[in-house]
C-alpha positions as CSV (number, residue, x, y, z in Angstrom):
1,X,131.3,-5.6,49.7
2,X,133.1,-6.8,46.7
3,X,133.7,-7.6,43.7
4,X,131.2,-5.1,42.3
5,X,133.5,-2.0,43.1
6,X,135.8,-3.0,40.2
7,X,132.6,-3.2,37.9
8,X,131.8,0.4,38.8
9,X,134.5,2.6,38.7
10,X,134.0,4.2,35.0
11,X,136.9,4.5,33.0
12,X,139.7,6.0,34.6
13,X,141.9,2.7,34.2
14,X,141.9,2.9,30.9
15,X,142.2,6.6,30.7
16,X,145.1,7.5,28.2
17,X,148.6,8.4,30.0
18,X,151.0,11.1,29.5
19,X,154.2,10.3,28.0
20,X,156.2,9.0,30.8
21,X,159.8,9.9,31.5
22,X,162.8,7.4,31.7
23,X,163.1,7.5,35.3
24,X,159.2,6.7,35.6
25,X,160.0,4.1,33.1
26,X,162.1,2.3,35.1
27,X,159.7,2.3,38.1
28,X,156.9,1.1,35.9
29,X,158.9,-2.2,34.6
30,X,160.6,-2.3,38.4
31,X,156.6,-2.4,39.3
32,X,155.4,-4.7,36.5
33,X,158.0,-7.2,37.3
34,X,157.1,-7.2,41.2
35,X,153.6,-7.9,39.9
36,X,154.4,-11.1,37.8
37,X,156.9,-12.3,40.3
38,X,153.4,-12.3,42.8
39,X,154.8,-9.8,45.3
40,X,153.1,-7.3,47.5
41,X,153.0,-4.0,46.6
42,X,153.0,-1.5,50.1
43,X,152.2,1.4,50.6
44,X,155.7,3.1,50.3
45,X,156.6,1.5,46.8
46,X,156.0,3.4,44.3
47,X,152.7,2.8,42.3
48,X,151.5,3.8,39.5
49,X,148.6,6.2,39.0
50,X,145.9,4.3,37.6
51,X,146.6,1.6,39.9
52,X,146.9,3.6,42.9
53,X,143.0,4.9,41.8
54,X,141.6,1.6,41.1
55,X,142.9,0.5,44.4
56,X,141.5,3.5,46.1
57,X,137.8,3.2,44.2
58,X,137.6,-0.1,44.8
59,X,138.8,-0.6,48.8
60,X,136.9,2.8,49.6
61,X,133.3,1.2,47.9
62,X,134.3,-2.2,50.1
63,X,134.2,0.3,52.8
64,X,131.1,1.8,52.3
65,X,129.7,-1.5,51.9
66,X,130.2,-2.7,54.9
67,X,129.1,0.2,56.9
68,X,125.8,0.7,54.7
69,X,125.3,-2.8,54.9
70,X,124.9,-2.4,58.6
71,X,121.8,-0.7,58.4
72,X,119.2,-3.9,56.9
73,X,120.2,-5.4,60.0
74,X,120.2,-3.2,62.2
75,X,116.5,-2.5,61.3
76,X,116.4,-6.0,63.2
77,X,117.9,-5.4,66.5
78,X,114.7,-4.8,68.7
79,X,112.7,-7.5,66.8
80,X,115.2,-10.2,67.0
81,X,113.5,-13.2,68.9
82,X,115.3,-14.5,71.5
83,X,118.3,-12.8,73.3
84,X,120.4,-14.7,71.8
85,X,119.9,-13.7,68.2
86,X,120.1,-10.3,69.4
87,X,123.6,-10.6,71.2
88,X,124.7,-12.5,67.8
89,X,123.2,-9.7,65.6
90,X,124.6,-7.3,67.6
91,X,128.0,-8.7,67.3
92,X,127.8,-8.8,63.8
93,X,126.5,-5.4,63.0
94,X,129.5,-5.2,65.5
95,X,132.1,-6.7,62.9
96,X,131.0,-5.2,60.3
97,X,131.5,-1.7,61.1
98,X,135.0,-3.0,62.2
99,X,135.5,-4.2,58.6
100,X,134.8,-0.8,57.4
101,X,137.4,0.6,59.7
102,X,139.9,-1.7,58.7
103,X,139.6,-0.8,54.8
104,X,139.2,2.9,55.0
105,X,142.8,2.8,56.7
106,X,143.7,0.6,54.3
107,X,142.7,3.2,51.7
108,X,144.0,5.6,53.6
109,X,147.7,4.2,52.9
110,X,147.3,5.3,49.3
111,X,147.0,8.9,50.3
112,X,143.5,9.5,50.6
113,X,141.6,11.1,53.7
114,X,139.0,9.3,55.2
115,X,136.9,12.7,54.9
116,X,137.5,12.7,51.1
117,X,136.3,8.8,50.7
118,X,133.0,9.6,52.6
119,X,131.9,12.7,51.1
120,X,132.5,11.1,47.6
121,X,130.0,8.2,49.6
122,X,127.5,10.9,50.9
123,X,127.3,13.1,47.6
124,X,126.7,10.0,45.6
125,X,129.7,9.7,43.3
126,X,131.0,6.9,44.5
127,X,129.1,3.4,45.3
128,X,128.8,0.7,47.2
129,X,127.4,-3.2,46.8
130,X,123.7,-2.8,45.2
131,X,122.5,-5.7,47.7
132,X,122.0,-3.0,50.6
133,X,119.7,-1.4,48.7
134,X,117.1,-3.9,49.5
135,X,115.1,-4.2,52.2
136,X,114.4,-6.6,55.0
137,X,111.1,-7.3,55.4
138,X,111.1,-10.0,57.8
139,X,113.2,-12.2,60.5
140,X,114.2,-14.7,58.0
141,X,115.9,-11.8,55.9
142,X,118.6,-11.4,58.2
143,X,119.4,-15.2,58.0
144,X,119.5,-15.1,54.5
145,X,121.7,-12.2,54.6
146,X,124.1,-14.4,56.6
147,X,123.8,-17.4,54.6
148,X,123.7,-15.6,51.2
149,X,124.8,-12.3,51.0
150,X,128.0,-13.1,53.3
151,X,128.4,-16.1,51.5
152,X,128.8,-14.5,48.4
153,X,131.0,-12.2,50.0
154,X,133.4,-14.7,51.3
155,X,133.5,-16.2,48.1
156,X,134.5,-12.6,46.3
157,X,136.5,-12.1,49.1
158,X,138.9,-15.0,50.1
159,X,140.9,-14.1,46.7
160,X,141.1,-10.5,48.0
161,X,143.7,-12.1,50.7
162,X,146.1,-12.8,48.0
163,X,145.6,-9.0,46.1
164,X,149.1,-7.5,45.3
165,X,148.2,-4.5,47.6
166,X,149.7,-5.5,50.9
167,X,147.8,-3.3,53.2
168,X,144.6,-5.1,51.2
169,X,145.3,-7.8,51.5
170,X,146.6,-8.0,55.0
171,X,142.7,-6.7,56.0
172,X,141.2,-9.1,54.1
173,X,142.3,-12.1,56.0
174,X,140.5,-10.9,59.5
175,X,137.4,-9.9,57.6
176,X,137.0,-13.4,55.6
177,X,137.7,-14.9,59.0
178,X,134.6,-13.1,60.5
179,X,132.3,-13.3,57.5
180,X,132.5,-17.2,57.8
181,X,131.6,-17.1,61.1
182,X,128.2,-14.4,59.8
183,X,127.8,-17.0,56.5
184,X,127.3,-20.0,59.8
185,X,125.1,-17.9,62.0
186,X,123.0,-17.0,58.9
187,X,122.5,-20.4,57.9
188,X,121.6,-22.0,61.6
189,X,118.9,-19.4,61.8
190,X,117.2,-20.6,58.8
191,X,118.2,-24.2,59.6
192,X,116.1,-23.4,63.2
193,X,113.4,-22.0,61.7
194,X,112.7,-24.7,59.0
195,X,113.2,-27.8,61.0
196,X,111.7,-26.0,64.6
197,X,109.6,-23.4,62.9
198,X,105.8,-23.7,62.0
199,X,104.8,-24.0,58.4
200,X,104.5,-19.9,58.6
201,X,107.8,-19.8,59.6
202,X,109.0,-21.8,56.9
203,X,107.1,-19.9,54.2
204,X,109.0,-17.1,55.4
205,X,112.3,-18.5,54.8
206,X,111.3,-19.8,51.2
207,X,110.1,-15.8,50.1
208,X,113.2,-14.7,51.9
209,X,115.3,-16.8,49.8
210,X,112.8,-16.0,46.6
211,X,113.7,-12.4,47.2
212,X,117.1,-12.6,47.6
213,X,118.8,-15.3,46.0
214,X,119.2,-13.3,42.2
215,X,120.4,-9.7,44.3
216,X,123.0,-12.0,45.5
217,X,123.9,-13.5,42.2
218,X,124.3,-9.5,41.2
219,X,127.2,-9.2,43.9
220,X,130.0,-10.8,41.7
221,X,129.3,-8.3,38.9
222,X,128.4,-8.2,35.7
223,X,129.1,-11.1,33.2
224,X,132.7,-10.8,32.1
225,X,132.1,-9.8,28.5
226,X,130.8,-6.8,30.1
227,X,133.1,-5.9,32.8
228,X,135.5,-3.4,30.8
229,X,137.6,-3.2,34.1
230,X,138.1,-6.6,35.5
231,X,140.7,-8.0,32.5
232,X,143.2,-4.8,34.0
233,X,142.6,-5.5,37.8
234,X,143.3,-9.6,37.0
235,X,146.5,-8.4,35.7
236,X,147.7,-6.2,38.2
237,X,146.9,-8.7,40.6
238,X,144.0,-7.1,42.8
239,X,141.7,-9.6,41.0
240,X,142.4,-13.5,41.0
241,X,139.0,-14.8,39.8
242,X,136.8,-13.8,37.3
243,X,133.1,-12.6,37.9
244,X,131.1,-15.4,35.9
245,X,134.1,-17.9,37.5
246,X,132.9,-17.1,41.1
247,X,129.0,-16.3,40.4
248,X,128.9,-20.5,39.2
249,X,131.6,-21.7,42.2
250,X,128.5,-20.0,44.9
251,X,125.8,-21.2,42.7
252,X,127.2,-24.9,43.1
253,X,127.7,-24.1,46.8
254,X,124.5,-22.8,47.6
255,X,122.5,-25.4,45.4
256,X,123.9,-28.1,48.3
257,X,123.4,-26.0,51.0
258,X,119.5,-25.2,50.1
259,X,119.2,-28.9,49.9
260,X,120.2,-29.3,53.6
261,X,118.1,-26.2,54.5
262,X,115.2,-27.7,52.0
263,X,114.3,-24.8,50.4
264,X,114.1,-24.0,46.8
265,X,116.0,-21.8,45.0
266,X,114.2,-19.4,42.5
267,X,115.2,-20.4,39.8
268,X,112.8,-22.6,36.9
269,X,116.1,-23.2,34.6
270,X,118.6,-24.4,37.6
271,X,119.8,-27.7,36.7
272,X,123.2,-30.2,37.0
273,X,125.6,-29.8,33.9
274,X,127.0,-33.2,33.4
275,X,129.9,-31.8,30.6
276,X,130.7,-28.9,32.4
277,X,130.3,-30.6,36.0
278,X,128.3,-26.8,36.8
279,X,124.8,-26.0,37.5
280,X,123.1,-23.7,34.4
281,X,121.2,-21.1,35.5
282,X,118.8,-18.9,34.7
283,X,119.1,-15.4,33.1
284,X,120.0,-12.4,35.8
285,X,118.3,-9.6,35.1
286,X,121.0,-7.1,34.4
287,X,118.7,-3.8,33.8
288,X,117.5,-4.2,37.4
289,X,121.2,-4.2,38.6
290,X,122.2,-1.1,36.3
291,X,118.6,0.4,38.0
292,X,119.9,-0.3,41.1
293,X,123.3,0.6,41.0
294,X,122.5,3.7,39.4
295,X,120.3,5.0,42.6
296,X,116.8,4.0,41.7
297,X,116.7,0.6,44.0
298,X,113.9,0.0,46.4
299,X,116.0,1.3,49.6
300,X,118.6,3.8,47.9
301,X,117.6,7.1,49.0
302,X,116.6,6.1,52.3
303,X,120.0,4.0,53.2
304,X,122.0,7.2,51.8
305,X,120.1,9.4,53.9
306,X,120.5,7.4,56.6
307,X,124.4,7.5,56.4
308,X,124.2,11.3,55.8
309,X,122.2,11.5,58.7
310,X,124.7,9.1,60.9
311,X,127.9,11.7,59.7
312,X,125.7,15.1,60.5
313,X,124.6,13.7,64.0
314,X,128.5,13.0,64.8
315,X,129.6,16.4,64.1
316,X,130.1,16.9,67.7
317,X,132.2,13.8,68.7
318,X,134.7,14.5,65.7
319,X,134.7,18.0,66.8
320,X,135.6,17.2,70.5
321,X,137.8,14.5,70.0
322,X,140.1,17.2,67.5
323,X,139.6,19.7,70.9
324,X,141.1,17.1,73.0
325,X,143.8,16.2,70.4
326,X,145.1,19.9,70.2
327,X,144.5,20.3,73.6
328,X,147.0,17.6,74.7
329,X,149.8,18.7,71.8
330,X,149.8,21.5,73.2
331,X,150.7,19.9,76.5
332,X,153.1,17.7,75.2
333,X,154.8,20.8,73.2
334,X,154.9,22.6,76.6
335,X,156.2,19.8,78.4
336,X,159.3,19.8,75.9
């Protein structure tokens, strides 16, 4: 979902460049300029090559998020409680497979095939948000998914409206839109559970939250100091805030918001920084992110071969829909 994808795209933006010509020159300072002056870049301009690979890396993994991250939810579906938290789940397993449609075209724009970006996804060489590689173990998981896993996504993603990349940027404004409304839902489940719930109920909210409150703080990133890519996205504009900047504006957020929910956040060394007018926190435990990222998380093999599974079963459809597609050009060529 996020911020994450610039964290983990190796090195290629840094990669030395060959000796550019005077003509290519010109287009870079044209290019630099448009970026200090805060313009959109489109799809037509020219861009240049590292750029229009960090771009691609990055939009394609926010992709893949939001279609893997479908899947911990939709383990839910049949379980849900009433009808009406099944109609709202649906709907937002609904709009999150929109969102994934909306960034792979806007990948797409940069001149790579949706084929390409998801067998790079089903291979394994490229990534998406480590939070969907955990699983959901119980009803109150899918309310703290809403409250904090698509809060922290609208909180990495709100600054993704103003990205330099038009066609980005333009996608990101629907999306934040409809994460809001999942961040809401997420938290009136809880809020039903703890204040309508039995005390069972409300245990299960607290380990819901135990369990996912520091894979949440992982979304934003590693700390800046070790984020060798972030400094070159801020400056090109696809970046506004930093990591650390937006891990402490959600940790402020969330330590109000568990206060109305009253449940405690994990977190023994959470406390109110007078000076800095910031909660301090606890350390995050990087090696499990690293673990995690790098394929050995609790759900990774099964939510890749899930998604593997998902593209092999829909062979068919994609084959008949590029029938049907020749089928009437040919039509239309006749009918000339």
């Amino acid at each position: 979902m996020y911020t994450q994808a610039m964290d983990l795209m190796g090195k290629e933006a840094g990669a030395p460049q060959a000796v550019a010509s005077p003509e290519e020159q010109a287009l870079q300072q044209r290019f630099d300029a448009r970026i200090d002056a805060g313009e959109f870049i489109e799809a037509k301009d020219w861009l240049p090559e590292n750029y229009r690979k960090t771009l691609v890396r990055q939009i394609s993994q926010h992709a893949h998020s939001e279609i893997v991250g479908m899947l911990p939810e939709g383990n839910w579906v049949t379980r849900a409680p009433t009808l009406k938290r099944k109609a709202i789940l649906l709907a937002k397993i609904q709009d999150e497979a929109g969102h994934g449609l909306y960034l792979y075209s806007a990948a797409e724009t940069l001149g790579t095939s949706r084929d390409q970006m998801l067998a790079a996804l089903h291979s394994g060489r490229a990534k998406y948000s480590s939070i969907f590689n955990y699983p959901t173990l119980t009803w109150a998981d899918v309310g703290v998914i809403g409250w904090l896993v698509d809060g922290a996504a609208i909180m990495n993603q709100v600054p993704l409206c103003r990205c330099s990349y038009g066609p980005y940027a333009r996608a990101m404004v629907r999306i934040c839109r409809e994460e809001s409304f999942h961040q809401r839902q997420g938290f009136d489940a809880l809020l039903t559970m703890v204040q309508k719930g039995t005390d069972a109920q409300r245990a299960m909210v607290q380990d819901a939250v135990n369990r996912w409150w520091w894979p949440s703080l992982m979304m934003f990133g590693p700390p800046d100091d070790q984020s060798p890519n972030s400094a070159q996205s801020m400056r090109w504009g696809i970046k506004r805030i930093s990591n650390d900047e937006l891990r402490q504006k959600f940790i402020d957020a969330c330590v109000q918001q568990a206060r109305v929910l009253g449940v405690g956040l994990p977190d023994p060394d959470l406390k109110w920084n007078e000076e800095r007018q910031a909660h301090d926190h606890g350390a995050i435990d990087w090696d499990e992110f690293w673990r995690v990222v790098g394929g050995d998380g609790p759900c990774n093999r099964e939510r890749l071969a899930a998604r593997v599974q998902a593209w092999d079963d829909g062979a068919w459809v994609r084959e008949a829909a590029l029938a049907h597609a020749e089928k009437q050009a040919r039509r239309e060529r006749a009918a000339a």
